[in-house]
KOLFIMI-327626 format. One record per residue (C-alpha): residue number from 1; residue in three letters; x, y, z. Coordinates in steps of 0.02 Angstrom, whole numbers, plus 50000, padded with zeros to 5 digits. Last residue first. Layout:
<nodes>
<node NUM ALA <X Y Z>>
...
</nodes>
This chain:
<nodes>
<node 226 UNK <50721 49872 50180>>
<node 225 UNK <50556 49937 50243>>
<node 224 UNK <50542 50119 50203>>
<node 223 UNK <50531 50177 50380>>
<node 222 UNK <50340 50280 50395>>
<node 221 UNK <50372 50492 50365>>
<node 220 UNK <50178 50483 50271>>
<node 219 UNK <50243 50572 50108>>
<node 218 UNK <50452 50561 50078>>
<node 217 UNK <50444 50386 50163>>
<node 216 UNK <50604 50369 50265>>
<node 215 UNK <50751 50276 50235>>
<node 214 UNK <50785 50353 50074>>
<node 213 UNK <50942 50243 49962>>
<node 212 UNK <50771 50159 49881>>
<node 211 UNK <50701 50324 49792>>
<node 210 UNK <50502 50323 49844>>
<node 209 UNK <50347 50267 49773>>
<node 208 UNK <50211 50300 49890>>
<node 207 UNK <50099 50160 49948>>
<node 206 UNK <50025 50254 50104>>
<node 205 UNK <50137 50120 50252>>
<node 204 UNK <50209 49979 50154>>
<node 203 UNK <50301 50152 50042>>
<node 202 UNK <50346 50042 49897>>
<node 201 UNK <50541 50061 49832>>
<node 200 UNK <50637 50116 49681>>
<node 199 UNK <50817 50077 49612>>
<node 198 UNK <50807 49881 49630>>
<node 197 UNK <50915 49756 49611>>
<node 196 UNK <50947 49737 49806>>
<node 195 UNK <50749 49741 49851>>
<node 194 UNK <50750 49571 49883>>
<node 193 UNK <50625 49498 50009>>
<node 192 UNK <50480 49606 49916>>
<node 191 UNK <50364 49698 50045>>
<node 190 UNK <50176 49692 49985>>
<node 189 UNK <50038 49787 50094>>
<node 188 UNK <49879 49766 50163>>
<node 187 UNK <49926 49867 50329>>
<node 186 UNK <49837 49788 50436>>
<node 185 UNK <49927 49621 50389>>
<node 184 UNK <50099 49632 50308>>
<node 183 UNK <50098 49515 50136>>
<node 182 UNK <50277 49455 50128>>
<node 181 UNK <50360 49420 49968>>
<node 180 UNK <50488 49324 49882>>
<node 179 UNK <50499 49360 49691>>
<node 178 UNK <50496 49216 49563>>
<node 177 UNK <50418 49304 49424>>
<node 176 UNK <50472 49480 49446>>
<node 175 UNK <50393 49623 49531>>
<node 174 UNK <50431 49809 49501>>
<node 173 UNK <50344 49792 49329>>
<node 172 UNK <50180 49750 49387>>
<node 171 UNK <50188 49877 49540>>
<node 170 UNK <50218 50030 49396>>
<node 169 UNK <50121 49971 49245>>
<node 168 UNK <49972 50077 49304>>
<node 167 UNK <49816 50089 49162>>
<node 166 UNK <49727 49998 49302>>
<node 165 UNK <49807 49884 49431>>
<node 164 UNK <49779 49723 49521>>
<node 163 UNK <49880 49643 49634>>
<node 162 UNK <49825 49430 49645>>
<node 161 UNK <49823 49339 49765>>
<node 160 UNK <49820 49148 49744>>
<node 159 UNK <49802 48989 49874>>
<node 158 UNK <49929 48875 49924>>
<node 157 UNK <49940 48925 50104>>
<node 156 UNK <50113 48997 50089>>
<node 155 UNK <50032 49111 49954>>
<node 154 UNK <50052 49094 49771>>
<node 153 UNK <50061 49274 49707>>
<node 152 UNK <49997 49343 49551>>
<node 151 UNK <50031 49515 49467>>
<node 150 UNK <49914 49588 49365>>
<node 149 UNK <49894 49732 49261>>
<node 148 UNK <49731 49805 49200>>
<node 147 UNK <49723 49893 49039>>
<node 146 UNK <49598 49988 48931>>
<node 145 UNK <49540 50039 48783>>
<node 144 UNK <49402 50182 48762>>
<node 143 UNK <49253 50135 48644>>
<node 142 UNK <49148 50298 48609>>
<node 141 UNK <48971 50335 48636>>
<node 140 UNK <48914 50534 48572>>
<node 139 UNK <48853 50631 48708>>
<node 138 UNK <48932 50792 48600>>
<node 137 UNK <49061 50816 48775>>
<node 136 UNK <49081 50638 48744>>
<node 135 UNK <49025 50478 48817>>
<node 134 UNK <49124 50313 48863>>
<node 133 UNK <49092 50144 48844>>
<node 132 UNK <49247 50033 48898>>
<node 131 UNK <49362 49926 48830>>
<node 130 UNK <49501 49789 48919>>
<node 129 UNK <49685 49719 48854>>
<node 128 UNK <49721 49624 49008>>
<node 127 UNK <49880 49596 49061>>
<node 126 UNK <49973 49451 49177>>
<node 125 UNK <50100 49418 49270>>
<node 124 UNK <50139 49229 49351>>
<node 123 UNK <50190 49132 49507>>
<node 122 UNK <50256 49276 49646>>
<node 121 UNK <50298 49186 49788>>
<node 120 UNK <50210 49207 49941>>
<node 119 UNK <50225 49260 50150>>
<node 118 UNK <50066 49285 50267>>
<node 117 UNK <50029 49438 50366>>
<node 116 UNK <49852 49425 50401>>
<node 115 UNK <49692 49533 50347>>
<node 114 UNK <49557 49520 50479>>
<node 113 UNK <49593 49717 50573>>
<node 112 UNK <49612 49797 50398>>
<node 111 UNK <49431 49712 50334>>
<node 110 UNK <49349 49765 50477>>
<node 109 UNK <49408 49960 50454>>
<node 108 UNK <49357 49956 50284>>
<node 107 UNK <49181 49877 50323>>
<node 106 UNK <49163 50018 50456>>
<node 105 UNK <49223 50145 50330>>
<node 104 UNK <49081 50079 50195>>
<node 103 UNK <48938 50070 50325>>
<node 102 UNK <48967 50240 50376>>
<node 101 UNK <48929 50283 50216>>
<node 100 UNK <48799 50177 50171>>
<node 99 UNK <48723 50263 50321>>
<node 98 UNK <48720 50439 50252>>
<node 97 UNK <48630 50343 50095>>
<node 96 UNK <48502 50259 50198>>
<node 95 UNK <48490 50424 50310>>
<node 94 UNK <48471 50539 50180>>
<node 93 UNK <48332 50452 50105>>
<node 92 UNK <48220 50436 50263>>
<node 91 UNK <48267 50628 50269>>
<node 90 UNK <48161 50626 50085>>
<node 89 UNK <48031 50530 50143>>
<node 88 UNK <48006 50628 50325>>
<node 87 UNK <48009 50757 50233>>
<node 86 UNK <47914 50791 50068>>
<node 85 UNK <47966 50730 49883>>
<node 84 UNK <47911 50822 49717>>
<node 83 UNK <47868 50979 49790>>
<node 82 UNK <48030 51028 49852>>
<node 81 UNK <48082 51156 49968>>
<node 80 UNK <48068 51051 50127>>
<node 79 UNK <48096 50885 50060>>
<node 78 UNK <48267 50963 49996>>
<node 77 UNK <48319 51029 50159>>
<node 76 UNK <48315 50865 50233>>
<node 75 UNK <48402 50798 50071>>
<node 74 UNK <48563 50902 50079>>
<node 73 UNK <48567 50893 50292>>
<node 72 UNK <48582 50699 50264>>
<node 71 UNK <48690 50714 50123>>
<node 70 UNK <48795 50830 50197>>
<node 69 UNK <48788 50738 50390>>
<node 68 UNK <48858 50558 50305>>
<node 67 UNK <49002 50651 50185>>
<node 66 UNK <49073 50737 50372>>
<node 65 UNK <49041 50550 50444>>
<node 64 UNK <49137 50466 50314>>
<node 63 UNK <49289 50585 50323>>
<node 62 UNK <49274 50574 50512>>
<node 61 UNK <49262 50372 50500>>
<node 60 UNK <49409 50355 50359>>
<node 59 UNK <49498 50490 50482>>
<node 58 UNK <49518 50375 50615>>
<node 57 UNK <49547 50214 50520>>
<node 56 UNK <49681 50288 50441>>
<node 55 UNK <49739 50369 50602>>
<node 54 UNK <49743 50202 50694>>
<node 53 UNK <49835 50102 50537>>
<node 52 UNK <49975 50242 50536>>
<node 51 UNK <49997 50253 50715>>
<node 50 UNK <50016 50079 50683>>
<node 49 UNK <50140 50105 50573>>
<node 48 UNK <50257 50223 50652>>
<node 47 UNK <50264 50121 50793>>
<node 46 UNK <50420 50006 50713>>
<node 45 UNK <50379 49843 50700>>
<node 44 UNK <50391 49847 50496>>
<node 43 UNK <50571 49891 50559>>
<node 42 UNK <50621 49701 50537>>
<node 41 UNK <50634 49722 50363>>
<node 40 UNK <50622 49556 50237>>
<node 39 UNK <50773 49509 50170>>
<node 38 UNK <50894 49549 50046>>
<node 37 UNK <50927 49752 50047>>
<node 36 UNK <51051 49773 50183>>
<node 35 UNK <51218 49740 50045>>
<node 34 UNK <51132 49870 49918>>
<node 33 UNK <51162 50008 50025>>
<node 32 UNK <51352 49949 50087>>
<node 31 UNK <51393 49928 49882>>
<node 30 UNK <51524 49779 49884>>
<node 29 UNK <51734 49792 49856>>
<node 28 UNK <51740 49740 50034>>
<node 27 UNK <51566 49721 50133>>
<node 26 UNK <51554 49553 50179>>
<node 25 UNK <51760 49547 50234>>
<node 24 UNK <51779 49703 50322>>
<node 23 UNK <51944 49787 50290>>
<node 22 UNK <52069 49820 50469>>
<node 21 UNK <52053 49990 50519>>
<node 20 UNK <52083 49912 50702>>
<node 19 UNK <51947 50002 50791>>
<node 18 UNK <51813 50067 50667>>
<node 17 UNK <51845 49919 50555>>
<node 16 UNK <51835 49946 50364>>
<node 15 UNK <51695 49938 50255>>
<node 14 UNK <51539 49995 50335>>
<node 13 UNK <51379 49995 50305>>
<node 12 UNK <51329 49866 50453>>
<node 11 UNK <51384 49997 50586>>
<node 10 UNK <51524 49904 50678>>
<node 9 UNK <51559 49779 50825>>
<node 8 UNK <51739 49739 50906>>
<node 7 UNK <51810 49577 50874>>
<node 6 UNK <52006 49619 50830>>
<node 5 UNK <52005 49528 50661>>
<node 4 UNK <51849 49449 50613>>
<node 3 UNK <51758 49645 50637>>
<node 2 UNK <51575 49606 50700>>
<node 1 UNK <51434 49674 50614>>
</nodes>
């Protein structure tokens, strides 16, 4: 920021000139953290995050492949100590399953590479009051209630998104009708425009909740994007 008085250039957050002292107009009287919270972060091209993106992808196909080999192994051995199912059927079995797998990370990785970054208004909020059968300890059927919270956004395109979350009030209450926002591709995250009301802010990177005067996510060490 530049000082109007003598010209020379200063850290955004702060309130007086470094050279002539003299006060600095934008930020007199005014909170420095809240004044860099309106608008949407350029750091979001810092590297952090796609090292991010490459070692999610990385370790969703090592974390499927370790699950792929146990059931594979599990029902190998199986057809060789049971009588009810002989190998090959029972590797046959392993394999489908072991592949499913594999199939699941692949689809994961896919769908990071195709999502876009695309920017939205948030149009309406919504919650559903849901039940569900469950069973007790005495396998007795009980009713257990429910939510799912939704927030929905009105994309730049004209068509709706919608957040959804279970039994979590957190993301639902963080946005407001009327909220700018920027969907970041790759990552398949929400950044809000302003973030200068607020006390908390989304991790874009793993998600985490984190105080908003931190710069760096306490969890996954990705810039908080503000």
């Amino acid at each position: 920021m530049l000082c109007p008085h003598c010209g020379v250039e200063s850290e955004q957050s702060v309130r007086f000139c470094i050279s002539c002292g003299s006060a600095m107009p934008e930020m007199a009287g005014k909170d420095p953290v809240r004044k860099t919270l309106t608008g949407y972060s350029p750091l979001i091209n810092d590297p952090a995050f796609a090292s991010y993106i490459k070692n999610s992808k990385r370790w969703s196909y090592i974390f499927a492949s370790i699950l792929a080999l146990i059931v594979i192994v599990s029902f190998y051995i199986y057809g060789e100590a049971s009588v009810e199912m002989d190998n090959p059927e029972a590797l046959y079995i392993g394999l489908v399953i072991g592949g499913m797998f594999l199939a699941i990370a692949l689809l994961q990785s896919l769908g990071r590479n195709r999502s876009t970054t695309w920017d939205g208004v948030v149009v309406d909020k919504q919650i559903e009051e849901k039940r569900r059968k469950r069973r007790s300890g005495n396998n007795d059927d009980y009713w257990e209630p429910y939510a799912i919270f939704n927030v929905v956004i009105k994309k730049d395109n004209g068509k709706l998104y919608t957040l959804r979350t279970e039994d979590d009030d957190t993301k639902f209450n963080y946005y407001k009708i009327g909220d700018k926002v920027r969907h970041h591709g790759g990552l398949n995250s929400i950044e809000k425009y302003d973030k200068s009301g607020d006390d908390m802010i989304f991790c874009n990177a793993c998600a985490s909740l984190n105080d908003i005067k931190d710069d760096y996510c306490f969890r996954c060490k990705c810039p908080l994007l503000k």
